[in-house]
C-alpha positions as CSV (number, residue, x, y, z in Angstrom):
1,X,9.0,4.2,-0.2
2,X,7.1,4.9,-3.6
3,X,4.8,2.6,-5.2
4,X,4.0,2.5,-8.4
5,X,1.5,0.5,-10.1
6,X,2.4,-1.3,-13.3
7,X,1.4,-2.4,-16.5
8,X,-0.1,-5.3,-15.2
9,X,-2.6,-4.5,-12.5
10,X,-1.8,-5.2,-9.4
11,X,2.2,-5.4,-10.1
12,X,3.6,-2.4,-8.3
13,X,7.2,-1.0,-8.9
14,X,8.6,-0.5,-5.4
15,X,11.0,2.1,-4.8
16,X,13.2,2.9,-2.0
17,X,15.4,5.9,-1.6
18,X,19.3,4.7,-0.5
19,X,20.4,7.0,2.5
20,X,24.0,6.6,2.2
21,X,26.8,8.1,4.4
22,X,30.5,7.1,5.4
23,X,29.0,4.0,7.1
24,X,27.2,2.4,3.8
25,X,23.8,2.9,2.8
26,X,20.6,2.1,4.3
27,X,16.6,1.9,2.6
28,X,13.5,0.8,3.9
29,X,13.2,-2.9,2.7
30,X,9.3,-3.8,3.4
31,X,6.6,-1.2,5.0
32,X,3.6,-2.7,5.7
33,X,2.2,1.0,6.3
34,X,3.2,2.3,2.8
35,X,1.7,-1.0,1.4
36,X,-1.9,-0.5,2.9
37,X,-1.9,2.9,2.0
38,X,-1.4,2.1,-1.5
39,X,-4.8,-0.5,-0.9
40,X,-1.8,-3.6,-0.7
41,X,-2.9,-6.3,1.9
42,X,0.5,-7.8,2.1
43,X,1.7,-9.2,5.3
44,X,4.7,-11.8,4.5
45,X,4.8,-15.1,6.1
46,X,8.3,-16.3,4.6
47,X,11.3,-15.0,3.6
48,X,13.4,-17.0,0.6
49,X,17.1,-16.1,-0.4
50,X,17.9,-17.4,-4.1
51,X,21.7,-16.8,-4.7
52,X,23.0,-17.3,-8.4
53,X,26.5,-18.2,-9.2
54,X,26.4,-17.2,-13.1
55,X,25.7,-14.3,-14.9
56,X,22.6,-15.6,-17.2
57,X,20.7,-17.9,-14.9
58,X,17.8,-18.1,-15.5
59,X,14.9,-19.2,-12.7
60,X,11.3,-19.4,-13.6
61,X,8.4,-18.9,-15.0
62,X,7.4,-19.9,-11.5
63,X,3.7,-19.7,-9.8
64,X,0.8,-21.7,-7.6
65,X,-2.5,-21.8,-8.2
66,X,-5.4,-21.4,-6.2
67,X,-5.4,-22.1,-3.1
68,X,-1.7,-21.9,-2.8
69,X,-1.3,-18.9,-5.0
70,X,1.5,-16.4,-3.3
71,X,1.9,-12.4,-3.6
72,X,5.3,-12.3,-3.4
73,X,8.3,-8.6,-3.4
74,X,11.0,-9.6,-5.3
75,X,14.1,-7.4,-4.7
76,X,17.8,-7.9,-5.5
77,X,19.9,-7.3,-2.9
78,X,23.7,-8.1,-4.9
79,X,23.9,-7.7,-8.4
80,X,21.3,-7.2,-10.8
81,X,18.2,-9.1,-12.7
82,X,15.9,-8.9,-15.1
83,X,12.8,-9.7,-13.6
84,X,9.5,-10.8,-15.5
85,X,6.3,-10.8,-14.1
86,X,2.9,-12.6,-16.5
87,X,-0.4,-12.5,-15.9
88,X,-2.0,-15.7,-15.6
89,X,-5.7,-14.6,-14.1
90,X,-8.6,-15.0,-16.6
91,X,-9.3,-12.1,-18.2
92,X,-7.9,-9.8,-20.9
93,X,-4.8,-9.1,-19.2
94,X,-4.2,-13.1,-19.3
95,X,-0.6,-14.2,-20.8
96,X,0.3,-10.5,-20.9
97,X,4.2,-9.8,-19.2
98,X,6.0,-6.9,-17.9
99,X,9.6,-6.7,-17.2
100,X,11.6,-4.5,-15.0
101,X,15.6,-4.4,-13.9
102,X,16.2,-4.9,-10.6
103,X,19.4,-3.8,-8.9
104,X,20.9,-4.1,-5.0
105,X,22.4,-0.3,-6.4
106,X,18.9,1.2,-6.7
107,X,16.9,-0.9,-3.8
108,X,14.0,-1.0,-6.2
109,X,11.3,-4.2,-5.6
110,X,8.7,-5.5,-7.8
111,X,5.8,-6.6,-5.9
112,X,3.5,-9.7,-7.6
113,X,-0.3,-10.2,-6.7
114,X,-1.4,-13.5,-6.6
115,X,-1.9,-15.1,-10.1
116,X,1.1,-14.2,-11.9
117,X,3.8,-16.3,-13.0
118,X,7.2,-14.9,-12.4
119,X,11.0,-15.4,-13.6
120,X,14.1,-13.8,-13.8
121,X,17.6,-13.9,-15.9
122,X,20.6,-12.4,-13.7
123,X,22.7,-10.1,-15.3
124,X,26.0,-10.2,-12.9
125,X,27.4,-12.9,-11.4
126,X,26.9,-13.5,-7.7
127,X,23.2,-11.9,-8.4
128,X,21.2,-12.8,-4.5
129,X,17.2,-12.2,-4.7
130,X,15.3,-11.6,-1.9
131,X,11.6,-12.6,-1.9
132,X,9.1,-11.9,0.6
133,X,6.1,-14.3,0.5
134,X,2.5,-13.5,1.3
135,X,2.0,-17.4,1.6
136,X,4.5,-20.4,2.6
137,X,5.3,-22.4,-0.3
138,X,3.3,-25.7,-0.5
139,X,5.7,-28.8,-1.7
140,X,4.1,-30.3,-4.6
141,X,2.2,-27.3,-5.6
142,X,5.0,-25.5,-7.6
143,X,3.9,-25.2,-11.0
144,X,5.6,-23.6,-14.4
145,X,5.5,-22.0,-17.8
146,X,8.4,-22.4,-20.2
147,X,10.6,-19.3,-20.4
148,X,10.7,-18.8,-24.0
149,X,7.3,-19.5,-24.9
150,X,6.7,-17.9,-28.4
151,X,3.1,-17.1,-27.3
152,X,4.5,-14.7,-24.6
153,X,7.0,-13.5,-26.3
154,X,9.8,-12.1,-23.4
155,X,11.8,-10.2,-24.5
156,X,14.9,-11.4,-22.4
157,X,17.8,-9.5,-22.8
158,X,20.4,-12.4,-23.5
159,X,19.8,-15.9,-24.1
160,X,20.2,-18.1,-20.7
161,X,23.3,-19.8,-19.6
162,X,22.6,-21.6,-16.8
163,X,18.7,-23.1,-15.5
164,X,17.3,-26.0,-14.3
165,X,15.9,-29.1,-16.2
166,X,11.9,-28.7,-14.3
167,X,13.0,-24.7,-16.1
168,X,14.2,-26.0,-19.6
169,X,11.0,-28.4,-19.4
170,X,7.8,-26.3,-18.2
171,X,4.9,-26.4,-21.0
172,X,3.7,-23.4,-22.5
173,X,1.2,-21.0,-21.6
174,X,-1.6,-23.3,-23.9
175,X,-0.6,-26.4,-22.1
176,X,-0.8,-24.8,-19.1
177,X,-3.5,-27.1,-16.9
């Protein structure tokens, strides 16, 4: 596995290599060995499954705040996304994004420290995310920022087709409580 940090810090772009043989293919999903060396203190507690039906569903900008905040490695294990990461720690990295496409093909991750906000937009049908969590999710602590927020400026890469109304309806980053 190869990690490597980016734009935002903390975000790491995770890639594994894809052994592949008559059989199918095989790559390293999670090492908690490669994470430490890399100064990652990531030990997952839960493992979510989010399967989309429609090309262009959209989920997110999702996060919790302190003390509920979650590290989370997202990775796409059928189809493909575009997945958004934004910085939501104080600072002057705060409201700042980074995107990156995710694909089962490649068996690349994108790994989240605690305080960002993330989201995605699939870009196949049948798209299934993987997420491993540094912290259980806490009901009533889910918070949001609206996807198309013009003070964050995503670039998605198509418009979205399918999302939820608590999606449609977060506030904006300047709302943001």
């Amino acid at each position: 596995m190869r990690l490597t940090e980016g734009d935002l810090p903390g975000l790491y772009l995770v890639e594994s290599p894809v052994h592949a043989d008559a059989r199918g293919s095989f790559a390293r999903a999670w090492c908690r060995d490669t994470f430490r060396a890399a100064g990652l203190d990531f030990d997952p507690v839960q493992a979510n499954l989010s399967t989309n039906t429609a090309r262009h569903t959209l989920r997110g900008l999702h996060y919790q705040d302190p003390p509920y905040a979650e590290a989370k490695l997202v990775r796409c294990v059928a189809g493909r996304i575009w997945d958004v990461a934004v910085d939501l720690r104080p600072g002057p990295g705060y409201g700042r994004w980074q995107a990156v496409e995710l694909s089962a093909e490649r068996a690349n991750a994108l790994f989240l420290p605690e305080g960002l906000a993330h989201g995605f937009l699939t870009l196949t049908p049948g798209a299934v995310v993987l997420y491993h969590m540094g912290a259980a999710h806490v009901p009533g602590q889910a918070r949001g920022i609206r996807w198309d927020d013009p003070d964050l400026a995503i670039a998605w890469p198509a418009p979205p087709e399918v999302m939820s109304e608590a999606d449609r309806t977060w506030p904006g980053l300047a709302e943001r409580t």
